[in-house]
Each structure stands twice: as structure tokens, then as C-alpha cells.
SELO-618663 format. One record per residue (C-alpha): residue in one letter; x negated, y negated, z. Coordinates in pm, 1 decimal. Layout:
BEGIN
r|xx|yy|zz
a|X|Y|Z
...
This chain:
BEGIN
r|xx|yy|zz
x|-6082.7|-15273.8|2918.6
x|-5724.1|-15310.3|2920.3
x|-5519.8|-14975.1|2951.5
x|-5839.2|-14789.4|2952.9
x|-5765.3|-14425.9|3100.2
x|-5847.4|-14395.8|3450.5
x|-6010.3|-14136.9|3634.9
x|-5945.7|-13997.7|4036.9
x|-6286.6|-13915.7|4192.8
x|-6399.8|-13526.5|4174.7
x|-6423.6|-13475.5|4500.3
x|-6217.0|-13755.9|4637.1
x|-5984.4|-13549.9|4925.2
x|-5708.9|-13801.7|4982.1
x|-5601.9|-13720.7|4627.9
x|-5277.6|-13501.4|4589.4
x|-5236.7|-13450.4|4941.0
x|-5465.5|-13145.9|4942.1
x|-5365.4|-12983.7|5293.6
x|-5023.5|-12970.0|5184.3
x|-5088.4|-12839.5|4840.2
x|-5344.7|-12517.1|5015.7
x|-5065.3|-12438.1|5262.6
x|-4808.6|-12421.3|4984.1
x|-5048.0|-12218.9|4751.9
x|-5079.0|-12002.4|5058.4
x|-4705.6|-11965.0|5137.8
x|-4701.9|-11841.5|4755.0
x|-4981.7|-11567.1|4770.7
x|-4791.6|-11409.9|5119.7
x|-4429.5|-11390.8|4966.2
x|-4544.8|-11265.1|4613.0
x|-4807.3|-11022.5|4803.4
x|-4470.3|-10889.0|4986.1
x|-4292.1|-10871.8|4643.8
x|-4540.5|-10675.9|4522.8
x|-4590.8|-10459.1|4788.5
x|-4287.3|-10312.0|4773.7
x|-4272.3|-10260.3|4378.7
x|-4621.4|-10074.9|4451.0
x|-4477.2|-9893.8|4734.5
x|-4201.0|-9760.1|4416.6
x|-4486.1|-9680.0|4188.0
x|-4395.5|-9896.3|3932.0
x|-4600.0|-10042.7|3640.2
x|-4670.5|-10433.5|3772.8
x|-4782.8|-10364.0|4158.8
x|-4891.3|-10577.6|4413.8
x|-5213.1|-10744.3|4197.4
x|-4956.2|-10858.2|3906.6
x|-4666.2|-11000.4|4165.9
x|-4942.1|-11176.2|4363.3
x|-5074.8|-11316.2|4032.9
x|-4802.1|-11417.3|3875.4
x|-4657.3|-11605.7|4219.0
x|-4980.9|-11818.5|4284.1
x|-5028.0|-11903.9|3910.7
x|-4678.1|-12030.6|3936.0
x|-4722.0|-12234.2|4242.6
x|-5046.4|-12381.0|4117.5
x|-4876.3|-12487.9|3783.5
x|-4609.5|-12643.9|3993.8
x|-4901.0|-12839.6|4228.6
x|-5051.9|-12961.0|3875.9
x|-4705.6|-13090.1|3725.8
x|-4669.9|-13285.3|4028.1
x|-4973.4|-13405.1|4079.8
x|-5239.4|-13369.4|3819.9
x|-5058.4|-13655.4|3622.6
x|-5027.7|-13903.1|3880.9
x|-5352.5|-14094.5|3781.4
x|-5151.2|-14189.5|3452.2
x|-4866.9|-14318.5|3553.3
x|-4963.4|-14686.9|3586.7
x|-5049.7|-14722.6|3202.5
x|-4863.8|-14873.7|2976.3
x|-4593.0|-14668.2|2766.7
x|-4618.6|-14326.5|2938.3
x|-4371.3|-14168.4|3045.4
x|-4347.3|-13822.8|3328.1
x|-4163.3|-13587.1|3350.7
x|-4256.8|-13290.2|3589.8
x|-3937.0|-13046.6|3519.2
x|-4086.7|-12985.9|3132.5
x|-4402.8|-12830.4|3314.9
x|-4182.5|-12613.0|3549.9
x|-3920.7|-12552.4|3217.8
x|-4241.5|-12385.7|3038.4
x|-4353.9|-12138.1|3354.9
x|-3967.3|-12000.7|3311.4
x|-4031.0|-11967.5|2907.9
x|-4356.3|-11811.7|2910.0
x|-4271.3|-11553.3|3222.1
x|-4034.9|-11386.5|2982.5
x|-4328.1|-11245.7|2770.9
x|-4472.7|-11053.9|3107.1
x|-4114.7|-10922.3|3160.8
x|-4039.6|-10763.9|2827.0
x|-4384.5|-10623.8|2831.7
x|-4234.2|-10397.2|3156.8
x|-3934.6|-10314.7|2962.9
x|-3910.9|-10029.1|2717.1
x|-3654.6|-9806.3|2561.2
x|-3678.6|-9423.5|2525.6
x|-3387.2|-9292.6|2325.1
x|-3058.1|-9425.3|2511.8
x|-3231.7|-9507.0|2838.5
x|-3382.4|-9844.5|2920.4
x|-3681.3|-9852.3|3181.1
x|-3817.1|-10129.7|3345.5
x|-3526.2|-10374.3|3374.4
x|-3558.8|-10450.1|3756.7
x|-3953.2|-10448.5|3776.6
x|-3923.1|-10695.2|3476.0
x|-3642.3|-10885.9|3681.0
x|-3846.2|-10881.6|3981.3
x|-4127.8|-11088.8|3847.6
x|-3886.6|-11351.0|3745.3
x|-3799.4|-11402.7|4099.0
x|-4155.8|-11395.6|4218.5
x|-4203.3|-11671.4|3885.9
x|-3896.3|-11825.5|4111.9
x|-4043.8|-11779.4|4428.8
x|-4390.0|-11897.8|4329.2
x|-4215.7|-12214.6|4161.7
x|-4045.2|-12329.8|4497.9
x|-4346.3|-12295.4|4675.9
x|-4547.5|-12489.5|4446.6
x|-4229.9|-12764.6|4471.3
x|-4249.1|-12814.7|4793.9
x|-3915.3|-12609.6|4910.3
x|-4034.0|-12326.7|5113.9
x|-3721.5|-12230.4|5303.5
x|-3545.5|-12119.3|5003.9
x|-3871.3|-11955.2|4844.7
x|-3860.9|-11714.8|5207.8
x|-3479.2|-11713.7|5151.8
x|-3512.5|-11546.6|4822.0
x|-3814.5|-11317.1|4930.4
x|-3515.5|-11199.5|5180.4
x|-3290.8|-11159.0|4960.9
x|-3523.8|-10961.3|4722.0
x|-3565.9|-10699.1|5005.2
x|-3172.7|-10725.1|5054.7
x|-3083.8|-10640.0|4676.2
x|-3415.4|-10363.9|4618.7
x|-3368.7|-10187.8|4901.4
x|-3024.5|-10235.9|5051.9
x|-2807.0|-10227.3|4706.1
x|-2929.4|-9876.0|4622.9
x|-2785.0|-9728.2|4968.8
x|-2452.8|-9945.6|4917.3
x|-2423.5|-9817.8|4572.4
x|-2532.1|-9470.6|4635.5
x|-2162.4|-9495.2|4912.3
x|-1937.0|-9665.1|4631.0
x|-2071.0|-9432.8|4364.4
x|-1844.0|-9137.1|4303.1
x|-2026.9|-8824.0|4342.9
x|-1893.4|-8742.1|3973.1
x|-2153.6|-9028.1|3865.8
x|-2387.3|-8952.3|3592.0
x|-2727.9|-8902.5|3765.1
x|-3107.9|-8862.1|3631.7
x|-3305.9|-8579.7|3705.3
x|-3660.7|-8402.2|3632.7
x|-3613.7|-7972.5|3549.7
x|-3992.9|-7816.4|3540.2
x|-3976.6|-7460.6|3415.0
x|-4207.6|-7214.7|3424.2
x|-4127.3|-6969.5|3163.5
x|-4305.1|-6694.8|2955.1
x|-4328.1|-6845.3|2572.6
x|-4304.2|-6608.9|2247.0
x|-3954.5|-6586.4|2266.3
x|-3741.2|-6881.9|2131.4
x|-3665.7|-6919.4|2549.9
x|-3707.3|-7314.5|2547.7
x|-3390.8|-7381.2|2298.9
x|-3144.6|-7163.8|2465.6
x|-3260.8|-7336.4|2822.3
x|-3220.0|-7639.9|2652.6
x|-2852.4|-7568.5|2548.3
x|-2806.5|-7466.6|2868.4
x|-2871.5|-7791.5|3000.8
x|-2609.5|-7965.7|2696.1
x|-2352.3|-7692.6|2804.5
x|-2345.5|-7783.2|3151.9
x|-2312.0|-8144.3|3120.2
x|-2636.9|-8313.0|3095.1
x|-2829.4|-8505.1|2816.9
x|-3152.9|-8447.2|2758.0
x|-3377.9|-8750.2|2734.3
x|-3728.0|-8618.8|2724.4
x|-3879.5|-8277.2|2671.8
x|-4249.2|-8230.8|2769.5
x|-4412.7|-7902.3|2714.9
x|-4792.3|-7759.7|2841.7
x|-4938.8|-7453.5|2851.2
x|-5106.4|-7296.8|3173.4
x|-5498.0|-7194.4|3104.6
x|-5560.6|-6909.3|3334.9
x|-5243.2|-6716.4|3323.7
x|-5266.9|-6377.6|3159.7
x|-4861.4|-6360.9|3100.4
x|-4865.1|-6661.3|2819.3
x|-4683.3|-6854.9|3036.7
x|-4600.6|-7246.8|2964.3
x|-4427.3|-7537.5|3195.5
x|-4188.5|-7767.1|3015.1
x|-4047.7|-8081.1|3176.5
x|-3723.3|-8210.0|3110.6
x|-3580.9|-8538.0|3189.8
x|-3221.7|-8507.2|3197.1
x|-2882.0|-8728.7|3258.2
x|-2547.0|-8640.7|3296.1
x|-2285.5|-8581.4|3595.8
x|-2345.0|-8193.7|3614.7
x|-2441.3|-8025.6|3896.9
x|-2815.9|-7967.3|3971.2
x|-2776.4|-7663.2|4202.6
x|-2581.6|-7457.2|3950.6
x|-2766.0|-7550.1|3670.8
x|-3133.5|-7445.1|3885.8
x|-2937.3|-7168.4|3956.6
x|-2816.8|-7075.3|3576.9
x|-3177.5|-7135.5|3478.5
x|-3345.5|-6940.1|3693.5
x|-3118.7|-6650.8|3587.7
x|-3252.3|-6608.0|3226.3
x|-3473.5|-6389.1|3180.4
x|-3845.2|-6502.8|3088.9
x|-3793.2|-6769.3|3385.8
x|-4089.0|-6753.2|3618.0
x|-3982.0|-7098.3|3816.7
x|-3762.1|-7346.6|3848.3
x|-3713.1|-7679.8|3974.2
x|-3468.8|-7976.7|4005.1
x|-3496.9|-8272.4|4155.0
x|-3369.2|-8630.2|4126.0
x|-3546.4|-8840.4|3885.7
x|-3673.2|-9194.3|4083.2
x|-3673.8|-9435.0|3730.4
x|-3634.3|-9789.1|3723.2
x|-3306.8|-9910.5|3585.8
């Protein structure tokens, strides 16, 4: 029949260049796999599974677009165009991205874990398109911009920089004690972005730990110090916060 739809053999293996198309797929699952390891190593929300994922999926769409069409082309009035398949992975990444990101008060978490599974999306896409020197190129650079910006901007930074830290607080409750540590913070410069309080089953004192996420260019020493100075204080900590911009 003419222009009757034809059909490639199921298991026909000189169809798409199959070695080719494993070894790219395979190129894909190592460089997202490194991606991921090293959000994982940070602790943050889309890990090594997700990267890897999300970096093979993305290669295999780009092995369909360019070759799970082929056995069309020679009918009449069809047309092929691979970039709309590879336009589409881009589109739909964004709704795994802005699932990472979310917004508590002023401060905005997630931004670089959600930026980092565009590249693997990126990195996963090259692969896929046959262009493996600059997927590893871009796996580089990832490593270059996670892990080397942060030491470059922690020596351009001036130490004045606002900064975000954790202060857990052991304190004896009945007293009204948590507001006036809480202005304490305010007064010395930093902005308080979460409060989280829980009591301590066991203690015969009444005693409760409160965790507070502040931001602000204070110092931390003199504020630990200032807080540890009130009375009804039983501990005090400070340390630098480790969120995801």
C-alpha cells in the first residue's frame, strides 16, 4: 500500500547505531552520578538518585529525538525536526527545579540545587547529542563554580558581609526569657528568620531549647557571649548556618 507506515524490526541491532547510543547513555549516568554526588555530599534535597535520574532520562530523550523517528522520514509530507524534542526536555525540567525552590520570609532556599539540575538536564542533553567533550567540560566546570566560587567569594567578601547562622539555647522557660533573647539578637544586628522552640523531657529545671536561624553582619562571638550572660541561660551555641542560596 502506498505510504503505508513502516515498521524497523524489534530486535533488529543495526538500527540506531546501538553501541554508540549505550556508550552515550553511559557517559550520561557517570557525569550526572558525579553531579549528584556532590549535592548529596551538601545534604541537599535532590541527591545523587534525582541528578542521576534526571541526566539519563535526558540523554535517552535525546537518543529517541534522533533516532526513534528515522523510520518515518521517507513518507510522503512529513517533516523532522529533532531540536522541538530537545526544546521540550528544557521546558519541562523547570517544573523539577521550582519544586527545590522555596521561600521562607525574605530568604530564598534552593536556588543552586534547582540550578544544578538544569545543568545535569544540560549535561544529560549533550550526551544524548552526541557531544561528549563539552558534556565533561561542563561537569568540570560544575565542580569549578560549587566548590571553587564559595572559597573565591568567601576572599572578596568583606568580613562586614551579612552572614547566616543557627543560635540553639538552652534556657529555663517561665519567665518571658525567649523575647528579650530575641531582641537581643535585633539589637545586635541580626534578623531573625526562623524561631524553633522544644521542650526537654527528663529535665527537672523546666528547661526548653529554641533554635534560631538568624542573618545579619553582627558578630557571632559577642552575641554567644551576650547570650550566655542572661540569666536563665543554661547553653549556648553559634555556628554558621550551611543553606543553599
Amino acid at each position: 500500500m502506498a505510504g503505508a507506515w513502516p515498521a524497523a524490526p524489534l530486535w533488529d541491532l543495526n538500527y540506531g547505531n546501538w553501541p554508540r547510543q549505550l556508550a552515550e547513555l553511559g557517559l550520561a549516568l557517570l557525569l550526572s552520578s558525579l553531579i549528584g554526588w556532590e549535592r548529596e555530599a551538601q545534604q541537599k534535597s535532590a541527591g545523587l538518585r534525582t541528578h542521576t535520574l534526571v541526566g539519563i532520562a535526558s540523554a535517552l530523550m535525546m537518543e529517541v529525538s534522533q533516532y526513534g523517528f528515522t523510520v518515518v522520514l521517507g513518507l510522503q509530507n512529513v517533516s523532522f525536526d529533532p531540536s522541538r524534542v530537545a526544546a521540550q526536555i528544557v521546558s519541562g525540567i523547570g517544573f523539577i527545579g521550582g519544586g527545590l525552590i522555596f521561600v521562607r520570609r525574605d530568604a530564598v532556599r534552593g536556588l543552586t540545587t534547582a540550578a544544578t539540575i538544569w545543568l545535569t538536564c544540560a549535561v544529560g542533553m549533550a550526551c544524548g547529542g552526541g557531544l561528549p567533550i563539552l558534556a565533561l567540560a561542563v561537569t568540570a566546570l560544575h565542580f569549578l563554580v560549587v566548590r571553587g566560587y564559595p572559597l573565591l567569594s568567601a576572599r572578596l567578601t568583606p568580613a562586614a558581609a551579612a552572614g547566616t547562622f543557627e543560635a540553639r539555647l538552652t534556657y529555663r522557660t517561665g519567665s518571658a526569657l525567649l523575647p528579650r533573647l530575641m531582641e537581643t539578637c535585633t539589637l545586635r544586628g541580626f534578623r531573625i528568620l526562623q524561631v524553633k522552640v522544644e521542650r526537654l523531657p527528663g529535665r527537672t529545671d523546666d528547661a526548653a531549647r529554641v533554635l534560631l536561624e538568624l542573618e545579619g553582619a553582627g558578630d557571632p562571638l559577642r552575641l554567644t557571649s551576650e547570650l550566655f550572660q542572661a540569666e536563665g541561660v543554661l547553653d549556648v551555641e553559634v555556628t554558621a548556618a550551611t543553606g543553599d542560596e
